[in-house]
N, C-alpha and C positions, 0 to 999 in steps of 0.2 A: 726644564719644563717645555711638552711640545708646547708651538706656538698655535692659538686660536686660530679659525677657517679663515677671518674676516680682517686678517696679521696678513701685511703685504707691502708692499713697498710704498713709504709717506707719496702724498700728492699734493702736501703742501708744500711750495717752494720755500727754500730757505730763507731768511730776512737777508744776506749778502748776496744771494742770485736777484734778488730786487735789483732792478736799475733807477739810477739815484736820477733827481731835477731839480729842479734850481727849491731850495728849502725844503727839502725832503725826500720820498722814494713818491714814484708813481699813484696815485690815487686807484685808477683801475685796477691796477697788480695788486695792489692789498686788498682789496674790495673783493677781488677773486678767492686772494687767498685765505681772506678772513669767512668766504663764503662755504669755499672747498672743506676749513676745517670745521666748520657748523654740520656739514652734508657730513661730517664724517664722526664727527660726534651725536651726531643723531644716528648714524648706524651701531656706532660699537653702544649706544642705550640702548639699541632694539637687540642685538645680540646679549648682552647683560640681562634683557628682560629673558630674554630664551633661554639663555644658559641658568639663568633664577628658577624657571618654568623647568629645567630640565633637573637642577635639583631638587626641589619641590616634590617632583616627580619621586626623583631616586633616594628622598630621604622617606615619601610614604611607601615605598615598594620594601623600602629597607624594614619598616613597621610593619608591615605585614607579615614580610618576612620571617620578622623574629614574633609575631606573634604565631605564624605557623609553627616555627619549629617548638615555642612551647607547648603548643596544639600535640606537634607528634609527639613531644618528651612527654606530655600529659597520657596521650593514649598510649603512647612503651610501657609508663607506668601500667596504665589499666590493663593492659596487654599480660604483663609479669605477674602481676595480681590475680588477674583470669588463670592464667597458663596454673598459677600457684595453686589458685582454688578446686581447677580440672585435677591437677594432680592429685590433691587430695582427697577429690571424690570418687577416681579412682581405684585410690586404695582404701575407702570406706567400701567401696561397691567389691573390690573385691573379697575384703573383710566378711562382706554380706554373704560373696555367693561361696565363702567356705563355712561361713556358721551353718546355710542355708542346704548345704552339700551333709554337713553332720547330722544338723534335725531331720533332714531327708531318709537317711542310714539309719538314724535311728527309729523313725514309725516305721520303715520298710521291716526292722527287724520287730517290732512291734508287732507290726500286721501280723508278719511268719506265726510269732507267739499265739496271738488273737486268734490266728488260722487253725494251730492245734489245740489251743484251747479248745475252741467252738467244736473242733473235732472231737475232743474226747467228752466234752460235754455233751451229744450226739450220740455218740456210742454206747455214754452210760445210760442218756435218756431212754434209748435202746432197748438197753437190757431189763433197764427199770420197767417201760412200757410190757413189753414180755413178760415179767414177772406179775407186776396186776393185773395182766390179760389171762395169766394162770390161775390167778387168786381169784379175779374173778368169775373167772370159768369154775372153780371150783367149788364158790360159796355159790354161783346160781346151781351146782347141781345137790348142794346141803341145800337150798333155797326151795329146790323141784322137791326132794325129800319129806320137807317139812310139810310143804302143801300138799304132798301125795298123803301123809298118813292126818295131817287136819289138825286142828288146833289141839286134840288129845293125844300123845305121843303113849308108847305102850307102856310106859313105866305112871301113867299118870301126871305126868307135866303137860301144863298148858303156856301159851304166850300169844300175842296178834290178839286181834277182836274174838272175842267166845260171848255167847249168849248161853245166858241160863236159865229155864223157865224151873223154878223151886217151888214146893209146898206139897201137904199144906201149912200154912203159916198160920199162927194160932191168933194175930193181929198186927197191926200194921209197925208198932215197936217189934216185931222180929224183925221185918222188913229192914227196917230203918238199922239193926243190928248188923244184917249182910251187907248193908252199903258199906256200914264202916267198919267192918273186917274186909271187905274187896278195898277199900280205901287205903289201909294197913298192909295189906298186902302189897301195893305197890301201883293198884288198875287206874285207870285213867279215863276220862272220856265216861264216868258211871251213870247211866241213864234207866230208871223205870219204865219200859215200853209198855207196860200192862200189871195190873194187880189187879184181880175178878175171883170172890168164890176162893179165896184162901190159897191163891196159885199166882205169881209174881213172873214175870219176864225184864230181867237185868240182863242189858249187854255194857259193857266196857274193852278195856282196852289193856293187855298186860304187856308193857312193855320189858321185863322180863322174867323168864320162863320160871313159872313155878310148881309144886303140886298141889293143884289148888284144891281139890276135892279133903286132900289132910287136914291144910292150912283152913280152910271154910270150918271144918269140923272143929280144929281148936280153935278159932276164936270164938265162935259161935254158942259151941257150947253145944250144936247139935250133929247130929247124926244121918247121914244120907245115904239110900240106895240109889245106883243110876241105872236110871231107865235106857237111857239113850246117851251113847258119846262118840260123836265125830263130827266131821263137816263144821268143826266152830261152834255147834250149838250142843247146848248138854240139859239132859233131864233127871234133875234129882226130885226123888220123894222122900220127905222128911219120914223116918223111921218112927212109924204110928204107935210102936211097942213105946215108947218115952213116956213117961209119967207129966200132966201139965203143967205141973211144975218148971219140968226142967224144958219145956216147949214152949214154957213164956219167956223163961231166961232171958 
């Protein structure tokens, strides 16, 4: 073991280097030396307390110490753990960005579809639109037709609004007769705009095309000359040759 700083050569005189007197050794020499070793055991106490102080020291350094190093072992762990968990996110994220790469591919190829879809959808709308732009170009010119020759057509069909001013009517149950044979027929919209003097003015409404001057006759029961046919409005005289009879029917 080295020896301590304060380890040096004794300076207490030995008890035979004493010089002896008459019943014992010198009073002062021991006095000395009983003094020297007091001086000197009061030093190696104050070294003992320092060398105490410096252990003291070097056993909380040593606690620290190992509380550090489980400090680091603590965060090596957390360290590993992290490192562990990056890895794994990693390869979640990369996970992601190949599913993300596939559903990508796939609306692109979507789209393409959607794209031609919409396209031929377009194309047809197209043709479609073209073809009721011919239809209809071709019912307004049956449409210009129908208006040029008027709600009496040559064969005697009629259809659209016609007004009819009829009689003479023998009384107001004839009247009421022609409503409901135009009713029978199919007209619509039947309105009386006038009955004066045995002469009646019925407009309605044929929604479609009939012969109405036949049809009038059979259900009616009578019989009509026309004065006037075109322009929607028609003039029948009840054929005066009828027996009263068959005029009140």
């Amino acid at each position: 073991m080295a020896k301590m700083p304060s380890e040096g050569a004794s300076t207490v005189p030995r008890m035979g280097s004493f010089q002896r007197a008459f019943l014992g050794y010198r009073r002062p020499e021991v006095d000395a030396a009983i003094s020297a070793r007091d001086i000197r055991i009061e030093v190696l106490g104050c070294e003992v307390e320092e060398l105490g102080r410096e252990v003291d020291a070097k056993v909380e350094i040593e606690a620290e110490l190992t509380q550090l190093s489980g400090m680091v072992i603590d965060r090596e762990r957390e360290i590993r753990v992290l490192g562990e968990q990056l890895e794994d996110a990693n390869q979640r994220y990369d996970r992601s960005i190949a599913s993300l790469d596939t559903v990508t591919a796939r609306l692109q190829e979507i789209e393409a579809q959607a794209r031609g879809q919409a396209t031929r959808i377009r194309m047809k709308a197209l043709r479609e639109a073209v073809e009721v732009g011919r239809r209809a170009q071709e019912l307004a010119e049956v449409e210009a037709e129908v208006d040029a020759v008027g709600a009496a057509e040559v064969e005697g069909v009629f259809s659209g609004p016609v007004r009819i001013d009829i009689g003479p009517l023998g009384d107001y149950a004839q009247l009421v007769g022609i409503e409901d044979a135009i009713g029978e027929l199919g007209g619509t919209e039947i309105s009386v705009e006038r009955f004066s003097e045995g002469r009646a003015t019925v407009s309605m409404n044929l929604e479609q095309p009939i012969e109405l001057l036949r049809e009038l006759e059979e259900l009616s029961s009578l019989e009509f000359n026309v004065r006037r046919n075109g322009d929607h409005n028609l003039i029948l005289d009840v054929d005066e040759e009828q027996g009263p009879d068959q005029r009140a029917a």
